[in-house]
C-alpha positions in Angstrom: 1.1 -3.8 59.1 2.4 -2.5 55.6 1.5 1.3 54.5 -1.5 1.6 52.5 -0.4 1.8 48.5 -1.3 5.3 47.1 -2.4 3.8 43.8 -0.8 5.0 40.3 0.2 8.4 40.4 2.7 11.0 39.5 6.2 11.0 40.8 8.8 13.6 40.7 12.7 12.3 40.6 14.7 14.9 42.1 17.7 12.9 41.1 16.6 12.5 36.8 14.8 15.6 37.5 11.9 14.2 35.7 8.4 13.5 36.4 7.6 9.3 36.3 4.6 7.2 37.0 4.4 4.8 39.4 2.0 1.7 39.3 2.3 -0.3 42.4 0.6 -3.0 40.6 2.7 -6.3 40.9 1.5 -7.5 37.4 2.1 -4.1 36.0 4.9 -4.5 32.9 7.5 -1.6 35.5 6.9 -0.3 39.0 7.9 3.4 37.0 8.4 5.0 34.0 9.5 8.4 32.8 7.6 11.2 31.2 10.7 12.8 29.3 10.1 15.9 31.2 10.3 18.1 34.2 9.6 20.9 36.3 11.4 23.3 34.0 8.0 22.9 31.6 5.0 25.4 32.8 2.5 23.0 34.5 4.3 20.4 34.3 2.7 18.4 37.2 -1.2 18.9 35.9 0.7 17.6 33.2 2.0 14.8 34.6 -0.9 13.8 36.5 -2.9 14.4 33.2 -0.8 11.4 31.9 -1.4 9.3 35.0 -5.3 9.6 34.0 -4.7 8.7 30.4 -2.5 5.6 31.2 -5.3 4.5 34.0 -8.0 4.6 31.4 -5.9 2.4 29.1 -4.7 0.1 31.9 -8.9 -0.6 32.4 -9.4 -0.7 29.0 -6.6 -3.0 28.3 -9.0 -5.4 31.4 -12.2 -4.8 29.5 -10.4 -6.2 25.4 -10.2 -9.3 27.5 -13.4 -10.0 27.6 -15.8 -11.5 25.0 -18.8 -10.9 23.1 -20.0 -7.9 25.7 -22.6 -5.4 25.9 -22.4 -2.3 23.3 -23.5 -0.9 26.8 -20.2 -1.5 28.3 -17.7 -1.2 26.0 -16.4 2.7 25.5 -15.3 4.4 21.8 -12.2 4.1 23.5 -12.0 0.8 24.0 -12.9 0.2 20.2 -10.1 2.5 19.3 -7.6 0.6 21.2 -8.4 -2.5 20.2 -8.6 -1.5 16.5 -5.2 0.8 16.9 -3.6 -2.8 18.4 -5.1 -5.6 16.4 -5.5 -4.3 13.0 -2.1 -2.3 12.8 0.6 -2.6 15.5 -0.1 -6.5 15.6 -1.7 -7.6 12.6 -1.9 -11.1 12.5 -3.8 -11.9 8.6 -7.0 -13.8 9.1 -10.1 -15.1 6.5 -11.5 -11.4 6.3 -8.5 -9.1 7.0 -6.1 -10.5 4.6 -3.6 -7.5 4.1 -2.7 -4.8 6.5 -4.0 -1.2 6.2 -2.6 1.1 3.9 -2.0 4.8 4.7 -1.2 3.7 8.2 -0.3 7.7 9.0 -3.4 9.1 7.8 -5.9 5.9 9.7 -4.0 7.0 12.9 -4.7 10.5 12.5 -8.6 10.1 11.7 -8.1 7.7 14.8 -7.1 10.3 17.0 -9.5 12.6 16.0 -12.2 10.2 16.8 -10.5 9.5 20.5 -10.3 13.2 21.1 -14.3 13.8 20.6 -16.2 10.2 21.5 -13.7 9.8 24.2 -15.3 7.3 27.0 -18.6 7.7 25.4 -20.4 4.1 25.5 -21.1 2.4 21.8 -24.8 2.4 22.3 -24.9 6.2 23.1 -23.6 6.9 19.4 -26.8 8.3 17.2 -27.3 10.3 14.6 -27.5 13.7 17.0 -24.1 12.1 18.2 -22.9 12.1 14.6 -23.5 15.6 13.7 -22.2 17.2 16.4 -18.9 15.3 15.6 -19.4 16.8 12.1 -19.2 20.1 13.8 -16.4 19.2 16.0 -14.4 18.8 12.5 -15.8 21.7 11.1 -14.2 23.8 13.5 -11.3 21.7 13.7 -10.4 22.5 10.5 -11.1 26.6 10.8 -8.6 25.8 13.8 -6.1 23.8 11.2 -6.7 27.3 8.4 -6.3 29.4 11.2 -2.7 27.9 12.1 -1.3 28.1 8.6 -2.7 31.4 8.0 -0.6 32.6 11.4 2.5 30.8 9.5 1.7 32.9 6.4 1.5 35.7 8.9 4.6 35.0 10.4 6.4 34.6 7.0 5.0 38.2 5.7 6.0 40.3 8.7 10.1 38.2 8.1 9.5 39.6 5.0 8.4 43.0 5.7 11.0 43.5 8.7 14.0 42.4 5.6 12.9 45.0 3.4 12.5 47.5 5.8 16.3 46.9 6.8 17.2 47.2 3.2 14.9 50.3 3.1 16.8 52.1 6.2 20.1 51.0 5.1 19.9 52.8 2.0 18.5 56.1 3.6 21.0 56.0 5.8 23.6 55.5 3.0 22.6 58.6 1.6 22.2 60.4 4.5 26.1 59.5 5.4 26.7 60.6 1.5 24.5 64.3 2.1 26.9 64.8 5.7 30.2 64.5 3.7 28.8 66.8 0.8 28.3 64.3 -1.9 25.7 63.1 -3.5 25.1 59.8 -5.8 22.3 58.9 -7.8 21.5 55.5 -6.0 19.3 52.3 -8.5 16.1 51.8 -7.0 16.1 48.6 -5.0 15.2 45.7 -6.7 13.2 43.7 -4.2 9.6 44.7 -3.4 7.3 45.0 -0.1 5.9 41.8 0.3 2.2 41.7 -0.7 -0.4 42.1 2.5 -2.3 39.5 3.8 -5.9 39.8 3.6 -7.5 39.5 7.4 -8.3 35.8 8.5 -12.4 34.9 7.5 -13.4 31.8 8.9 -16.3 32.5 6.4 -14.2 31.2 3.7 -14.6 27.6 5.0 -18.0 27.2 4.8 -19.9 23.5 6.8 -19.4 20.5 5.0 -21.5 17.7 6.1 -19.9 15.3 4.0 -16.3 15.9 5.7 -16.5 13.9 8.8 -17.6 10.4 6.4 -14.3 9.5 6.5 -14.0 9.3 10.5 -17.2 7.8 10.7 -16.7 5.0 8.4 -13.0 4.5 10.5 -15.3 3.9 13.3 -17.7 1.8 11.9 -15.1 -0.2 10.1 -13.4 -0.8 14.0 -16.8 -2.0 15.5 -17.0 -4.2 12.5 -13.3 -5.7 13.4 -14.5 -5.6 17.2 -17.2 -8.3 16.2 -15.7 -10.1 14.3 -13.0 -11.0 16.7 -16.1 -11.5 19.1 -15.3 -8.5 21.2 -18.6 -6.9 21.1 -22.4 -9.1 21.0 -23.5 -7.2 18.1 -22.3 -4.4 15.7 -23.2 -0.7 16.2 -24.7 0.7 12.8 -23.2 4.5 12.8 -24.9 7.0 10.6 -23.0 8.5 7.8 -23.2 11.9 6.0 -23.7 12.1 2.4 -21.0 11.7 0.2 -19.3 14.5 -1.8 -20.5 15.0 -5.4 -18.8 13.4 -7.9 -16.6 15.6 -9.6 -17.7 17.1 -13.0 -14.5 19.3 -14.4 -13.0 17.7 -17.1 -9.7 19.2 -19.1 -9.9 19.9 -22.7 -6.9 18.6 -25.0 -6.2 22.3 -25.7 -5.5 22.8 -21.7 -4.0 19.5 -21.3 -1.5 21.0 -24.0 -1.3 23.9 -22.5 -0.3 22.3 -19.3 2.1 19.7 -20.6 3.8 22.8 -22.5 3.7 25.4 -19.9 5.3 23.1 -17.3 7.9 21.8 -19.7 9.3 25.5 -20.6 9.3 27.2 -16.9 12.7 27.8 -15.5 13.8 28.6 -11.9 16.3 27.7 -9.3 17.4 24.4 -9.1 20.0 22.4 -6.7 22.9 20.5 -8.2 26.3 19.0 -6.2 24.7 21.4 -3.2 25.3 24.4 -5.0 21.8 26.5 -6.4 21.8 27.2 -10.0 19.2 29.0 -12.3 18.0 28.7 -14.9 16.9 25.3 -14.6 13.7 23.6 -16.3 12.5 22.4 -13.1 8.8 21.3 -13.8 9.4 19.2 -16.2 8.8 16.7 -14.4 5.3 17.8 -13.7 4.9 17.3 -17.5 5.8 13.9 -17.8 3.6 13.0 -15.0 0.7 15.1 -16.8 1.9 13.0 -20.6 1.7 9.5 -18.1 -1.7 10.5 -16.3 -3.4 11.5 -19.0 -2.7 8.5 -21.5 -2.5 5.6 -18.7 -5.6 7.2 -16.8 -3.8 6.0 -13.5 -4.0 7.1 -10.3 -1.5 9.7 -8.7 -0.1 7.4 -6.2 0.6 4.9 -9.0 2.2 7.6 -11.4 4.2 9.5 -9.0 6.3 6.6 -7.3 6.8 5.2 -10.8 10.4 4.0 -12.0 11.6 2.3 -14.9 13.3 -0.5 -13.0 11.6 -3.2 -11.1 12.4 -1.9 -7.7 9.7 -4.5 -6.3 8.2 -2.2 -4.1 6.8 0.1 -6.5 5.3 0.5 -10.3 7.5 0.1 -12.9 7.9 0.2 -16.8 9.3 -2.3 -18.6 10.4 -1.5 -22.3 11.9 -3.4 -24.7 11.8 -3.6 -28.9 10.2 -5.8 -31.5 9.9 -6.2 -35.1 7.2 -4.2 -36.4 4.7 -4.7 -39.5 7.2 -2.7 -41.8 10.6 -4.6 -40.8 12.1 -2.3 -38.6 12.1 -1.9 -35.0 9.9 -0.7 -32.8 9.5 -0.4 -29.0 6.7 -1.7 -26.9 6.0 -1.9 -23.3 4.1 -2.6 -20.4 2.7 -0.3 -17.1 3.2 -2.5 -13.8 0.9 -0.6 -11.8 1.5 -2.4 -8.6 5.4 -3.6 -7.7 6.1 -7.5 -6.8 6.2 -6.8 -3.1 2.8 -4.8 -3.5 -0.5 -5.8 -2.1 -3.5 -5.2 -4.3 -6.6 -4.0 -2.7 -10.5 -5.0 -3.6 -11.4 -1.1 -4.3 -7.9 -0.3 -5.6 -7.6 -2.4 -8.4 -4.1 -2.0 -10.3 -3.9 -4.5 -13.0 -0.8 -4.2 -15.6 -1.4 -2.6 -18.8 0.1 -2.2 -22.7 1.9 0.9 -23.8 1.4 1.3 -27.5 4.8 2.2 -29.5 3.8 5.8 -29.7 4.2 6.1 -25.7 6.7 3.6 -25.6 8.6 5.6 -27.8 8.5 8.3 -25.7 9.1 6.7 -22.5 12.4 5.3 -24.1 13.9 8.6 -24.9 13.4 9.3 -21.2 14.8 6.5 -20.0 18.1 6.9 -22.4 17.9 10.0 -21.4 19.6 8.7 -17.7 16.0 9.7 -16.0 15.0 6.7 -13.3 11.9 8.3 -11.8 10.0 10.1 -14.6 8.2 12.3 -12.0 10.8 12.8 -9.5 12.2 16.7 -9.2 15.6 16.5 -10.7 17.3 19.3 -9.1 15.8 19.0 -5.4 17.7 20.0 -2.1 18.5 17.4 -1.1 20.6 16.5 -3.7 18.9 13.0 -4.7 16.3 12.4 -7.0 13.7 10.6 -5.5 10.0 10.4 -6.3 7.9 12.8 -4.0 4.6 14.2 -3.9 3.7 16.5 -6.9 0.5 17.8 -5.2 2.4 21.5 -4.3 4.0 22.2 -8.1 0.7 20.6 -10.1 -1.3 23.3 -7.9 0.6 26.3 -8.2 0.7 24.6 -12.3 -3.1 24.7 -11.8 -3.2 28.4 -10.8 -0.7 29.5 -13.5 -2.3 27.9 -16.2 -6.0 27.6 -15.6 -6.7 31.0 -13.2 -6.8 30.6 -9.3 -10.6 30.2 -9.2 -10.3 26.8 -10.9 -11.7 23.9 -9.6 -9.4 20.7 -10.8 -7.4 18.8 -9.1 -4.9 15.7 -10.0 -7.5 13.4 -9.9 -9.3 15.4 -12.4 -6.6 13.5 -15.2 -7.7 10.0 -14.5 -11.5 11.9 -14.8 -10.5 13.3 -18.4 -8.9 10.1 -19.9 -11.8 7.9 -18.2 -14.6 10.2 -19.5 -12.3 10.3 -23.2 -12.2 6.7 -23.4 -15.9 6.0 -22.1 -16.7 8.2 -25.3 -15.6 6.2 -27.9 -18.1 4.0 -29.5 -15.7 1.3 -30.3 -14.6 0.8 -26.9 -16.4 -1.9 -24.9 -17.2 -0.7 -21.9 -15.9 -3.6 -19.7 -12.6 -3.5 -21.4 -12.4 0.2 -21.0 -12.9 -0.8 -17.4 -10.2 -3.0 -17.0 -7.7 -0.6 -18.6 -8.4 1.9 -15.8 -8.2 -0.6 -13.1 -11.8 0.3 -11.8 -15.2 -2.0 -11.6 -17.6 -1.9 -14.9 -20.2 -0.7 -12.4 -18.3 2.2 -11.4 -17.0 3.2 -14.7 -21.2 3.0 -16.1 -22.4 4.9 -13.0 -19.7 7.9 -13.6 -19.3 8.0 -17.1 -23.0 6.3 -18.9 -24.4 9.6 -19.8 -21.5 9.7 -22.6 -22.3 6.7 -24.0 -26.1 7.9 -24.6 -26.1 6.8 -28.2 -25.3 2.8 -26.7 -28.9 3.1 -24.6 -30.4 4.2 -28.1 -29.1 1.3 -29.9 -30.1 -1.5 -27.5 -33.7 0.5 -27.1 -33.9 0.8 -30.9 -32.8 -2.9 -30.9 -35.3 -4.4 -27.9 -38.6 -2.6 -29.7 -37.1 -4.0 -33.4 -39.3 -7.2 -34.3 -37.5 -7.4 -38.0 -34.4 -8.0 -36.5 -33.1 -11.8 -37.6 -32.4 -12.2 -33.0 -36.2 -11.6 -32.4 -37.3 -13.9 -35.5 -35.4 -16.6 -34.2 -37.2 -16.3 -30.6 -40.2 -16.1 -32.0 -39.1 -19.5 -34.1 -38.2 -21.2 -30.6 -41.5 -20.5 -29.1 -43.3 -22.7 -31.7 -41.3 -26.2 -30.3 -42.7 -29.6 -30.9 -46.2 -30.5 -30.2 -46.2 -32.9 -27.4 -49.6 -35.3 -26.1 -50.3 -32.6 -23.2 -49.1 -29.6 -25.3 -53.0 -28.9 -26.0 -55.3 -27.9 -22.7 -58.9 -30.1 -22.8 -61.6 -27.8 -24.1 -64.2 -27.1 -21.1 -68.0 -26.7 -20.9 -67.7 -22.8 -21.5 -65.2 -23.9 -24.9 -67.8 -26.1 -25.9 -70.5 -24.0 -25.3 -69.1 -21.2 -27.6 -68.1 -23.5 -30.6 -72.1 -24.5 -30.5 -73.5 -20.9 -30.5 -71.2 -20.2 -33.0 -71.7 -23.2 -35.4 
């Protein structure tokens, strides 16, 4: 009679000198796998077997996906996760209702894990809204946690600081003390770098509860149960409550700071990279200007501005410019603002339809373009040597700061906000054509931007309660058709009665 199997468990290799699993399984996809590491890691082997639990509780939940239409009883957060995490993004097969993959892949896998790391094995029916706010706390301090971290970098990067200017400070007393032994003295500059500015103590204060933070998980979660029953894993679907969402933003940027901004950033100089060698002296935000001159006129998002080029690369927006006979005879240029590249997917609540550029911008844009740029709001003189687009969200903050004071409250989006509320303001502008330019819903652009259109609800009131306008005449006209044989109603006894007493 064969030995008993131990089951899974954790396996050190003195040979590889590596901790494996073993899964004496026969229908198991390898008898043993390695951990990629070893004994020379402190607790390695809790570790190890810490692993052994997490690949058991996958191996069962992997059995449970495989069945259908189940109890919200039975099935675990978990299980939901999983099933989401392998359906909807590692294999995505497009169906009726999930047409296109996910976008922002990285950031759904992170709010993923987040979920994982606080619902755990906790059974669908068991979430409430009790069950809700505690996870709202759970990211409350997860983010102190997340402040705390970077502050410790900050930390770290003070005291480098510090300990460098000390040495410079040491080495030049002890310069002159070497001088004072040998009976001379020089009169030494004073140095030119300073003591690094002290960091205020860490205040978790600062990061006051938000309720609305943890929507975003929830509404990952909600939106997996919702792809759970529709692929008939679950019987019915698990309603999660949601926080409130945040308040719509209210700053708006005057043309005077928009200006100011387009200006400031188009003047600084700095240090700059070019052929691998540091130069100064280099204008080195300008490119933070033309992405300020493109938000503020398109009224695009960031993500549609920033990636922008002026050749159809297919997988991103592009510009296309070109020149035409104008009114007076001579040329003049025109163009168009291909929000979304060829090989782009458009998405319902991220509409990105193409627009015109007037020959004003147009203009503009060409004396960039002749100007050898290919990404308008790439860094020219980066590291690395290449100019590729990147993520302004560091320079248009510190801008932010410089310009507008560091208590301010805008943000990028806070561009596509100014030219949406500018345009919304106009009188002339129809509404749903103003809509369209922005690439947002006419319900949307109403519900955030009505109260500038006040003198529009005047009219139509001052319109409805206006019976000498030639609109109402004409309905009254159509109310007085035809008389037909049963257009009259037969006069009854009380009808008859009253035209006596009054005869």
């Amino acid at each position: 009679m064969g030995r008993k199997s131990d089951g899974i468990r954790a396996w050190y290799d003195e040979k590889a000198k590596k901790w494996h699993i073993r899964d004496p399984d026969p229908k198991a996809p390898k008898a043993k796998w390695s951990l990629g590491f070893g004994k020379e890691i402190e607790g390695s082997e809790a570790r190890a077997w810490r692993e052994v639990e997490k690949y058991k509780a996958e191996k069962e939940a992997g059995g449970r996906l495989n069945l259908q239409r189940q109890s919200t009883s039975e099935v675990r957060v978990s299980d939901i996760i999983a099933f989401y995490a392998d359906r909807r993004i590692k294999n995505f097969v497009p169906s009726e209702k999930y047409k296109h993959p996910l976008t922002r892949i990285y950031d759904v896998k992170i709010r993923l894990r987040v979920l994982l790391s606080f619902f755990q094995d906790l059974p669908l029916d068991s979430i409430n809204l009790m069950k809700c706010e505690d996870f709202g706390k759970f990211v409350h301090i997860r983010e102190i946690e997340r402040q705390r971290e970077l502050y410790n970098r900050q930390v770290a990067i003070y005291n480098a600081k510090l300990e460098a200017y000390q040495k410079k400070v040491k080495a030049r007393e002890q310069f002159i003390a070497d001088m004072a032994s040998r009976g001379r003295s020089r009169v030494l500059p004073e140095l030119r770098s300073k003591p690094p500015t002290p960091l205020e103590p860490f205040n978790a204060a600062l990061f006051p509860y938000r309720r609305s933070a943890a929507r975003r998980y929830l509404e990952e979660l909600s939106a997996a149960i919702t792809f759970a029953v529709y692929y008939e894993l679950l019987n019915r679907k698990v309603v999660i409550p949601l926080p409130p969402k945040y308040d719509a933003r209210s700053s708006m940027l005057s043309l005077a700071e928009i200006r100011q901004l387009i200006m400031t950033a188009w003047r600084a100089k700095g240090m700059g990279w070019i052929d691998g060698k540091p130069v100064k002296n280099l204008h080195v935000k300008r490119h933070l200007a033309r992405f300020i001159f493109l938000a503020i006129t398109t009224g695009s998002r960031k993500d549609k501005i920033e990636r922008v080029s002026f050749f159809n690369e297919k997988d991103r927006p592009w510009i296309d410019l070109w020149q035409e006979i104008g009114p007076d005879g001579k040329p003049e240029w025109r163009g168009r603002y291909h929000r979304l590249g060829d090989d782009e997917i458009e998405h319902k609540t991220k509409q990105a339809p193409d627009m015109p550029i007037p020959p004003r911008i147009a203009r503009t844009l060409a004396r960039w373009r002749s100007q050898g740029i290919k990404y308008p709001c790439a860094h020219p003189y980066a590291a690395s040597g290449r100019e590729a687009p990147g993520s302004v969200k560091d320079g248009m903050r510190a801008l932010f700061n410089e310009v507008l004071g560091e208590d301010n409250d805008v943000v990028i989006h806070t561009f596509r906000h100014t030219a949406a509320t500018w345009m919304a303001a106009q009188k002339d502008l129809p509404l749903p054509s103003v809509a369209a330019y922005l690439g947002m819903t006419t319900e949307t652009l109403v519900k955030t931007y009505a109260h500038h259109r006040e003198e529009d609800l005047q009219k139509i009131a001052d319109a409805i309660f206006d019976p000498y306008r030639d609109t109402h005449k004409a309905k009254l006209r159509e109310t007085n058709g035809k008389p037909t044989k049963n257009v009259r109603q037969k006069s009854t006894e009380i009808d008859r009665m009253g035209i006596k007493r009054s005869a």
